[in-house]
C-alpha positions as CSV (number, residue, x, y, z in Angstrom):
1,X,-51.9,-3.6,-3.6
2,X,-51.6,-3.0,0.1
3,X,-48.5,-1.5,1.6
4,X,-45.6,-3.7,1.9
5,X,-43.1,-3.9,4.9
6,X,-40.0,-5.9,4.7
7,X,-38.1,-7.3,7.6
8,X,-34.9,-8.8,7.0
9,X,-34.0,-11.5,10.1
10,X,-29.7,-10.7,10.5
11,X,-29.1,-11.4,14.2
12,X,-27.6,-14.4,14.1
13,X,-23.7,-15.5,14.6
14,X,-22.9,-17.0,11.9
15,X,-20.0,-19.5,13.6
16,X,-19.9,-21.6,11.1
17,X,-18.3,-18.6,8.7
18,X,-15.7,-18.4,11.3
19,X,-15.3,-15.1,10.9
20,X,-14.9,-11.8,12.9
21,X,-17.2,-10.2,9.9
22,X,-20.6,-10.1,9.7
23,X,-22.4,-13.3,7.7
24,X,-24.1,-11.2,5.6
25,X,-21.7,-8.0,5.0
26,X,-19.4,-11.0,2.8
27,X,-19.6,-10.6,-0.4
28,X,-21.0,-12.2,-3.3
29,X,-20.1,-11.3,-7.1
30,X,-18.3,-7.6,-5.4
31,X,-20.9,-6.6,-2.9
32,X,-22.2,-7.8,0.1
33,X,-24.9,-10.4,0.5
34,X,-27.5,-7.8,2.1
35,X,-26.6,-5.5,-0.3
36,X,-28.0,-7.8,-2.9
37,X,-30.9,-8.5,-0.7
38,X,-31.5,-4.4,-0.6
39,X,-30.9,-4.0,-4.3
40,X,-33.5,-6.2,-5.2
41,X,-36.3,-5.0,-2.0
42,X,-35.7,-1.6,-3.7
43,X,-37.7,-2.9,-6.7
44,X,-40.9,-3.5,-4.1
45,X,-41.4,-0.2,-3.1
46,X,-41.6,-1.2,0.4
47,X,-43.0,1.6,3.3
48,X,-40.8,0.7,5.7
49,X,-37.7,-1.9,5.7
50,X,-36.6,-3.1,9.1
51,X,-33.7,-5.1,10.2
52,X,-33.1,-7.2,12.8
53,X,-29.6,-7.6,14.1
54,X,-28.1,-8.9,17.1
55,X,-24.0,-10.0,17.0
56,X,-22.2,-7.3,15.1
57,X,-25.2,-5.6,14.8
58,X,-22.6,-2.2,14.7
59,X,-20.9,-2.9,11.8
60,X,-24.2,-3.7,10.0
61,X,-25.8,-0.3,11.1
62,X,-22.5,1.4,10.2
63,X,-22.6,-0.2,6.8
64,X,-26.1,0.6,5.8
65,X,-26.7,3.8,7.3
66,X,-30.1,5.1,7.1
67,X,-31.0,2.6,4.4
68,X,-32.9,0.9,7.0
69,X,-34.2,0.4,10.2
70,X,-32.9,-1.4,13.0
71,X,-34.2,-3.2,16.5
72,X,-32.2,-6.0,18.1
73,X,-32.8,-9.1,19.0
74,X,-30.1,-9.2,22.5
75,X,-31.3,-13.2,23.1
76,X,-31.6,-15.1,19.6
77,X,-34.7,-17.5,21.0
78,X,-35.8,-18.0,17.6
79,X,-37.4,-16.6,14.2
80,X,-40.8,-15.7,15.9
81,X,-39.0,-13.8,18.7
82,X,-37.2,-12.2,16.3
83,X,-39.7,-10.7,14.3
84,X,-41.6,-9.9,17.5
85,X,-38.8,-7.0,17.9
86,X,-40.4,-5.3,15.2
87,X,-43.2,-4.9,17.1
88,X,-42.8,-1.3,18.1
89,X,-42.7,-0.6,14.2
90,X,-44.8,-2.8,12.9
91,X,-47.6,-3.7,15.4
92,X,-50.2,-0.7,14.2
93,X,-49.8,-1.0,10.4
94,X,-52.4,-1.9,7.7
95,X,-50.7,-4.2,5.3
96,X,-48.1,-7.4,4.0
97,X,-45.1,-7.9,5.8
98,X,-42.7,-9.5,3.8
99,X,-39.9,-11.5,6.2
100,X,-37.0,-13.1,4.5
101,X,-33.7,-14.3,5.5
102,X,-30.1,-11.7,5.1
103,X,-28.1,-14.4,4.3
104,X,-30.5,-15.6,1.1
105,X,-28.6,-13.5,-0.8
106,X,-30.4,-15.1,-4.6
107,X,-33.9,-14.2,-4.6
108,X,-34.9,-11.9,-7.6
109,X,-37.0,-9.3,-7.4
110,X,-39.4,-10.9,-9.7
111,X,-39.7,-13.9,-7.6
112,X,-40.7,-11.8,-4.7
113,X,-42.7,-10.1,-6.6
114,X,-45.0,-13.5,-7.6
115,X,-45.0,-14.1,-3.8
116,X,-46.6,-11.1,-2.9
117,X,-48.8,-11.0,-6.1
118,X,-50.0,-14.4,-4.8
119,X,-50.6,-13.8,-1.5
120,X,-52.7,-10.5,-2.4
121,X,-55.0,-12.0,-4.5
122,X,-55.7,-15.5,-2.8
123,X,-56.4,-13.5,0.3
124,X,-54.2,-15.6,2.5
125,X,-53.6,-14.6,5.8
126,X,-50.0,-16.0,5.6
127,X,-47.7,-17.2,2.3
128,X,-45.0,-18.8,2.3
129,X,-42.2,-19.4,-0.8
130,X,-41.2,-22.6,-1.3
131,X,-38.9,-24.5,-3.4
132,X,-38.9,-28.4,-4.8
133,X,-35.6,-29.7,-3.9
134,X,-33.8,-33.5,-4.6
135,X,-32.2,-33.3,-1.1
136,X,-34.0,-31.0,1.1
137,X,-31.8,-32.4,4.4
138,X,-31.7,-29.1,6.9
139,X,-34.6,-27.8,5.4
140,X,-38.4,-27.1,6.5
141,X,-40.6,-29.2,5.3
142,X,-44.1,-27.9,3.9
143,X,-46.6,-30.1,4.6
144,X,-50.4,-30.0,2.8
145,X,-53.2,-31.1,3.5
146,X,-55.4,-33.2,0.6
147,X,-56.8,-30.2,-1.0
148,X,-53.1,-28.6,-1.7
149,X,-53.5,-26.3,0.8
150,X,-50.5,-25.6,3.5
151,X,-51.4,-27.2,6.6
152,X,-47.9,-26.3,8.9
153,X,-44.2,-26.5,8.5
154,X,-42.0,-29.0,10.9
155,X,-38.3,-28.2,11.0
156,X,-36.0,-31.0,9.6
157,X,-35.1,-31.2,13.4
158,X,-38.7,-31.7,14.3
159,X,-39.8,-33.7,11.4
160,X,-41.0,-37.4,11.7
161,X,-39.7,-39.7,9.0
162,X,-42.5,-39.7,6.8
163,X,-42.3,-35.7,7.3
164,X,-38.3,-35.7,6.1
165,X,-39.6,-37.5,2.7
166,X,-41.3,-34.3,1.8
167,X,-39.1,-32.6,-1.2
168,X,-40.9,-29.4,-0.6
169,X,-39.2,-26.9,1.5
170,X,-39.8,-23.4,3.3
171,X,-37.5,-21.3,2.5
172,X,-37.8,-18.9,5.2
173,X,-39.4,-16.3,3.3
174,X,-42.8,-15.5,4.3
175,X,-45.6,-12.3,3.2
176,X,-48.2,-12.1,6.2
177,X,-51.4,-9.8,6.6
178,X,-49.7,-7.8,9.3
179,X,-52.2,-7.7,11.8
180,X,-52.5,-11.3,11.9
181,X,-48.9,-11.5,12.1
182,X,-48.5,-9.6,15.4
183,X,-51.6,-10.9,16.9
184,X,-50.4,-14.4,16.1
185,X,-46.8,-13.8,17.3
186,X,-47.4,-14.2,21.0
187,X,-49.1,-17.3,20.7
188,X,-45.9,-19.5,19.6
189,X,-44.7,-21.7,21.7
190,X,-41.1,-23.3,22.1
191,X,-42.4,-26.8,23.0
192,X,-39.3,-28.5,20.0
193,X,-36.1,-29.8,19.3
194,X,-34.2,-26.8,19.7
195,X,-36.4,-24.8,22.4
196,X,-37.1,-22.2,19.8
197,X,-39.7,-19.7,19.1
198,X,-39.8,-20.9,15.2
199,X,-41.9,-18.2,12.7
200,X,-42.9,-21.3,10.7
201,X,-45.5,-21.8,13.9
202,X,-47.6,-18.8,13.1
203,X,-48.8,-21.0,9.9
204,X,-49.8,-23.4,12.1
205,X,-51.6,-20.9,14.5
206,X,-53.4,-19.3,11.6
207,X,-54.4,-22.4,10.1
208,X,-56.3,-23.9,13.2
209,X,-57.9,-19.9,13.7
210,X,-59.5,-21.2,10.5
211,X,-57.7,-18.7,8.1
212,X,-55.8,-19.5,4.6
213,X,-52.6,-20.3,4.0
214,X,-50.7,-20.1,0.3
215,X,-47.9,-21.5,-1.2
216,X,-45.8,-19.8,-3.9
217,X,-43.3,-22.5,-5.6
218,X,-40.1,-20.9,-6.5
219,X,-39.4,-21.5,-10.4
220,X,-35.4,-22.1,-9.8
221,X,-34.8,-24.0,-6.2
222,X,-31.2,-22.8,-6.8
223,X,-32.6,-19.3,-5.5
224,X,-33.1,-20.8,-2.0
225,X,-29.5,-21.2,-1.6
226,X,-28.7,-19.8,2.1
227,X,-25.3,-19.4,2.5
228,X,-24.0,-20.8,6.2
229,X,-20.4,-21.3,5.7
230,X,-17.6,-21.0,3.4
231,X,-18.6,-23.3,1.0
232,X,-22.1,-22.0,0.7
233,X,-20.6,-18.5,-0.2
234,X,-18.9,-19.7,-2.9
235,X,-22.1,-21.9,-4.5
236,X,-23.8,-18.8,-3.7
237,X,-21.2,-17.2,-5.9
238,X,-21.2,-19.2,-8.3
239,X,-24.7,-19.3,-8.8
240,X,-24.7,-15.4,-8.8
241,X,-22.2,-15.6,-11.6
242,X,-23.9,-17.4,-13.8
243,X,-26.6,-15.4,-13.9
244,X,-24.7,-12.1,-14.3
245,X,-22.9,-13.5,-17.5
246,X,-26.4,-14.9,-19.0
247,X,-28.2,-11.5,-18.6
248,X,-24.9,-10.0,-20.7
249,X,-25.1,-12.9,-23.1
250,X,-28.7,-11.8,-23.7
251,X,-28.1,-8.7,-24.2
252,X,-25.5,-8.9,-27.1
253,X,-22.1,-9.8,-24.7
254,X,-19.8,-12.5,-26.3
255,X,-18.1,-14.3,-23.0
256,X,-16.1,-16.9,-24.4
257,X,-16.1,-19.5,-21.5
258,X,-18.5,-18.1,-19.2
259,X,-17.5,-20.3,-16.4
260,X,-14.0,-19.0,-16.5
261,X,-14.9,-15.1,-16.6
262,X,-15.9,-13.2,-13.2
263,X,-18.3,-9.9,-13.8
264,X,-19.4,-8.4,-10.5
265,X,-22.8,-7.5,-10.2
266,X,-23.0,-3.4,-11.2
267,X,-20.6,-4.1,-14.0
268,X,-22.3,-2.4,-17.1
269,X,-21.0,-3.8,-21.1
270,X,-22.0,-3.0,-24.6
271,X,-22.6,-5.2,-27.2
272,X,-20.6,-6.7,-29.4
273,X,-17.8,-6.7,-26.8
274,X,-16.1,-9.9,-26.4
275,X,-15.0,-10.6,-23.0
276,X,-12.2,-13.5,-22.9
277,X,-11.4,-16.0,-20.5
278,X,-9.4,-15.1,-17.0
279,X,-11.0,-11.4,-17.1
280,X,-12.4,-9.9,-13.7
281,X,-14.6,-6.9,-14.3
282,X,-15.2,-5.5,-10.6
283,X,-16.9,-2.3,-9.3
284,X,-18.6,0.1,-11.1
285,X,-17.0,-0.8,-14.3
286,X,-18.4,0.6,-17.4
287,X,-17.4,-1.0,-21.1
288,X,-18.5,0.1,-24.4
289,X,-19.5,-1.3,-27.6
290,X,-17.3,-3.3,-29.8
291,X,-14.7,-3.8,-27.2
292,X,-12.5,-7.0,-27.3
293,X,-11.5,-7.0,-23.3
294,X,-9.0,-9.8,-22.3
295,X,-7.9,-12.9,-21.8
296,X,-6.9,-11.8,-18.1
297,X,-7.6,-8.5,-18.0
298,X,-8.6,-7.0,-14.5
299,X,-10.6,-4.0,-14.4
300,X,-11.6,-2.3,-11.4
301,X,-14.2,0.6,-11.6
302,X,-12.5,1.8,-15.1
303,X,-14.3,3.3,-17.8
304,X,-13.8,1.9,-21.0
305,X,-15.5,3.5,-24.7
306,X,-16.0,2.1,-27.2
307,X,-13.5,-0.5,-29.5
308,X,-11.3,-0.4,-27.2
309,X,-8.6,-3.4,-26.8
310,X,-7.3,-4.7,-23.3
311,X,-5.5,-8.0,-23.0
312,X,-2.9,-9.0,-20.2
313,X,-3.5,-5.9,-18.1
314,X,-4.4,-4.9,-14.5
315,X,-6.3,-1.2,-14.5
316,X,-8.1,0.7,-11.6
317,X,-9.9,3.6,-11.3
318,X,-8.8,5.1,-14.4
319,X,-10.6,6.0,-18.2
320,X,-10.1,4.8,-21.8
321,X,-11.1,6.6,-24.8
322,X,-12.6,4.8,-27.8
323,X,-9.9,2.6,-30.2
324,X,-7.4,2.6,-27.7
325,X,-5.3,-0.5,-27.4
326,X,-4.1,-1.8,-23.8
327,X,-1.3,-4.3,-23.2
328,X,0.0,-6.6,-23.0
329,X,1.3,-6.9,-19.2
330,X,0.2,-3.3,-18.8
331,X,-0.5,-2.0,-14.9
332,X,-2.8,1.0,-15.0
333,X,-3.3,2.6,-12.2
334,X,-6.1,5.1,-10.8
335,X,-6.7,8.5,-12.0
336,X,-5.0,7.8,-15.3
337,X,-7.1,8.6,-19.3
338,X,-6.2,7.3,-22.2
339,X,-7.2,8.9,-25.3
340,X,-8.7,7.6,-28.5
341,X,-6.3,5.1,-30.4
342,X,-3.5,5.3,-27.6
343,X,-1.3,2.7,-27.7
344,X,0.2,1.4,-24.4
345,X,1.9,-1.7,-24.7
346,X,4.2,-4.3,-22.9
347,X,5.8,-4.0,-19.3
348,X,4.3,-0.3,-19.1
349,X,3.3,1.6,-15.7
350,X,0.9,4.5,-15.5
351,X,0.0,6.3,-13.0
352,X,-2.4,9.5,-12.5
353,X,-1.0,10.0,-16.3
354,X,-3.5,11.7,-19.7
355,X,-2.6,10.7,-22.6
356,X,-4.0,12.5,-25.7
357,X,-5.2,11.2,-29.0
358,X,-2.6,8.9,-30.7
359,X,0.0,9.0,-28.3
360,X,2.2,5.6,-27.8
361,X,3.7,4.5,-24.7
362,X,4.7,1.1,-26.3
363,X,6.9,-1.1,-23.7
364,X,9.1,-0.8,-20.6
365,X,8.1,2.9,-19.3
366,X,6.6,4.4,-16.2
367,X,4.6,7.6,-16.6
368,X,3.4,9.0,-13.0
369,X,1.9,12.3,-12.5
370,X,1.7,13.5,-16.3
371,X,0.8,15.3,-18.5
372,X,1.1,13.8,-22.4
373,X,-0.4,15.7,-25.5
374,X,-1.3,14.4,-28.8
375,X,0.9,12.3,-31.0
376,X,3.4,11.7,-28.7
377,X,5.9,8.8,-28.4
378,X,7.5,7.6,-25.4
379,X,10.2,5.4,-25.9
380,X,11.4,2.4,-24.4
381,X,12.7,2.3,-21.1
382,X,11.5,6.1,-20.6
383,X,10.9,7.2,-17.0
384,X,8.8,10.3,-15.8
385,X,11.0,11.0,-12.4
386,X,8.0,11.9,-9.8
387,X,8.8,11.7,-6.8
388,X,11.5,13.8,-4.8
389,X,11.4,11.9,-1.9
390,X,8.8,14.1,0.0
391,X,6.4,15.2,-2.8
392,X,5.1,14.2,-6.1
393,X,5.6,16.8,-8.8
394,X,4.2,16.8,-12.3
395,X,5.9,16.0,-16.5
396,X,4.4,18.0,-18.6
397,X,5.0,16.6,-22.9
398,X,3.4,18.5,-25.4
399,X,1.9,17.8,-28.3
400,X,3.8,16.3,-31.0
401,X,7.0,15.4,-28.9
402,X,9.3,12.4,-28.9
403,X,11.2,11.0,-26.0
404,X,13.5,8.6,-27.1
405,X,15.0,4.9,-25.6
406,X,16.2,5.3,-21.8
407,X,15.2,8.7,-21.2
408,X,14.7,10.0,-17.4
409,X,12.3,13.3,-17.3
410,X,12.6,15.0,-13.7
411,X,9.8,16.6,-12.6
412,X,8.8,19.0,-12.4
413,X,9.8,19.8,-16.1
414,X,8.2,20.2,-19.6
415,X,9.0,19.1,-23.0
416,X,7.2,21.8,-25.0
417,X,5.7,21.0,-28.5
418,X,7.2,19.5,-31.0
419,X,10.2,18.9,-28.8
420,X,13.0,16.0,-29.2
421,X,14.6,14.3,-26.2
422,X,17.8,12.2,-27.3
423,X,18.3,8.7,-25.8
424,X,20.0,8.2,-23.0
425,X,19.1,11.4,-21.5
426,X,18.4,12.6,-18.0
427,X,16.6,15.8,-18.6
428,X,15.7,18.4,-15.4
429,X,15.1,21.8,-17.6
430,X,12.4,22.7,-19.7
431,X,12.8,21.5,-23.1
432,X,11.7,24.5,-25.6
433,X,9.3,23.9,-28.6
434,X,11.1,21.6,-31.5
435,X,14.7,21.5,-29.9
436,X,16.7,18.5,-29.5
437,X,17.5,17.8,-25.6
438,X,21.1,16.0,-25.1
439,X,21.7,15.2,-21.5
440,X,24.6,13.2,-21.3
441,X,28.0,12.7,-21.5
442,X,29.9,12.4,-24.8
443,X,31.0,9.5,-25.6
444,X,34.6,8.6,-25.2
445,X,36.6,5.5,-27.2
446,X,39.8,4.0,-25.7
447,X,41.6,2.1,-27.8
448,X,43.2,-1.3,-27.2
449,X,42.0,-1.1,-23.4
450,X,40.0,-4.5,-23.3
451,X,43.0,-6.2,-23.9
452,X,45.2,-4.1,-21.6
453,X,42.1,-4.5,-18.7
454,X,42.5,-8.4,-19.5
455,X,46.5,-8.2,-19.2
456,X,46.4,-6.1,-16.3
457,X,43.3,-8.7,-14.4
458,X,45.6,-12.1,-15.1
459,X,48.7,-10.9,-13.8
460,X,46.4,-10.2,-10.6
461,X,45.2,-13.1,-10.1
């Protein structure tokens, strides 16, 4: 095949997003729509990619980087003056230049893929993709001539009655032998409704110069979907959604109420993992085999292994070992591991904290900025002391060691191996390996003093 160059049209305002953010840098399933776009172009192997921006235009190139090119369009006359800003970068090239839309955030590689594959071998001068749908109002319609071929597209805008009957729409993704293209450009015209230079013209043009035109019919019209406003983003995202959860479904993923479950797009999952209603996996999240993740579990860029179990919990950033059991109402904060078959249970905080194989922090305990070894328990209401104010400094519980019910541990400190801290104790010395740690006050009995208290309160009052 001939070499392909892309050129994604992103210049417009985008006012009915009412936003101060770029349409296309909102985001869609946890990235950005023209990151979607990109991530499937990547699968094209496409010379060049260019984009055209206009409004914003800065926070697009500062997003993207190098990923791409960039002209800009300072007047938005139009699709056809748009792409004529390419010219520069385009105009000598032998090839297909593939033009789509950056806020058609749903088109599959494979789908552009068929449009190009089309295109190549029907010899076309211009294709364009287009989609069968039950109310096509605001769309281009494609209009044939008897034979089947494409004869123009007229905007809705534009469009004659009989014209607004057609179901068949353009959705503004084109592949056009690139000389033709440029040589074509300067002959449209903004004799319509809107004063435009419309793209959809140069089919027109080419047509009349006696050349072929080609159609490639989307297989889902839900593809099409461009997303103008709020509510589009989230059919958009919806849409997306679906499709994430069916390719884990086919791949071995139990979701038990896929419409009720929210996987971002670079989420990776094993099989045999069951993923339960109310969980959001987000980022570059990574879960196992065998794993039984929720109901309403949030997990944001967290590596999980596998046969691991995490219900009721919020975790970021942080790593699970294999058979390790998370939560209920656990919050696990970045930089923390877990090792195999930990145990951290109810109303627990971690933070920047290792735990090593088979070590229990079961309910009511914040560990921050530690260090726990193997077959350690933590006991309720335990508290790793962290912060000084200024600086955090780091606990240190060796292997083997149990800190029992209420126990404060101020850093910096260690509780060497095999080490017992008694409840109720507030501990800021080194424990040694297997002594007992008592840090409180004895215990004192008064007798008869309730009553006395009570005697002493009424005659008060």
């Amino acid at each position: 095949m001939q070499h392909i160059y892309a050129v994604i049209l992103a210049a417009g305002k985008g006012t009915r997003m009412k936003s101060k953010k770029h349409k296309v840098l909102h985001s869609i399933c946890g990235k950005p729509m023209i990151d979607h776009i990109l991530a499937q172009l990547s699968q094209l192997d496409a010379k060049k990619t260019i984009m055209v921006v206009g409004h914003l235009g800065e926070s697009l190139q500062e997003h993207l980087g190098e990923q791409v090119q960039f002209v800009e369009q300072e007047e938005q006359l139009g699709t056809a003056h748009a792409v004529m800003q390419t010219e520069p970068l385009l105009k000598q090239e032998e090839g297909i230049t593939l033009v789509l839309n950056g806020d058609h955030p749903l088109f599959t590689a494979n789908t552009l893929k068929q449009l190009l594959e089309t295109h190549h071998t029907s010899g076309a001068a211009a294709s364009v993709l287009t989609a069968t749908m039950e109310d096509p109002t605001g769309y281009g319609r494609v209009v044939r001539r008897a034979d089947g071929q494409v004869d123009r597209i007229v905007e809705h805008k534009d469009a004659t009655e009989a014209e607004r009957l057609i179901k068949e729409i353009n959705t503004g993704t084109y592949c056009f032998d690139n000389q033709k293209l440029f040589s074509t450009l300067s002959l449209v015209n903004n004799n319509n409704a809107q004063g435009e230079y419309y793209l959809p013209d140069v089919i027109s043009i080419l047509r009349e110069q006696g050349h072929k035109i080609s159609a490639q019919v989307i297989g889902d019209a839900d593809e099409a979907m461009g997303v103008n406003d709020r509510i589009q983003l989230a059919q958009a995202a919806k849409f997306m959604q679906a499709r994430i959860n069916r390719e884990h479904m086919k791949n071995g993923v139990t979701i038990v109420d896929p419409e009720n479950t929210y996987i971002e797009a670079d989420v990776v999952i094993g099989a045999d993992t069951v993923i339960e209603p109310g969980t959001f996996l987000r980022g570059q999240t990574v879960i196992g085999e065998g794993c039984h993740i929720g109901p309403n579990a949030d997990l944001t860029d967290v590596i999980v292994e596998d046969e691991v179990r995490v219900r009721y919990a919020v975790i970021d950033a942080s790593r699970i070992a294999s058979e390790a059991a998370v939560g209920p109402y656990v919050y696990v904060r970045p930089g923390t591991e877990l090792g195999e078959q930990t145990k951290v249970g109810c109303f627990v905080d971690l933070k920047k904290a290792k735990l090593g194989r088979g070590s229990k922090v079961s309910h009511l305990a914040y560990v921050g900025d530690a260090e726990v070894g193997k077959g350690v328990n933590v006991g309720c209401g335990a508290v790793t002391v962290n912060y000084d104010g200024v600086n955090k400094h780091k606990t240190v519980i060796e292997d083997g060691a149990f800190i029992g019910c209420n126990v404060n541990l101020v850093a910096p400190v260690r509780v060497e191996k095999g080490a017992y801290v008694a409840a109720g104790s507030t501990v800021t010395k080194d424990v040694p390996e297997d002594a007992l740690a008592i840090a409180r006050e004895r215990q004192t009995n008064k007798e008869n003093y309730v009553s006395q208290l009570k005697s002493k309160l009424s005659k008060n009052e």
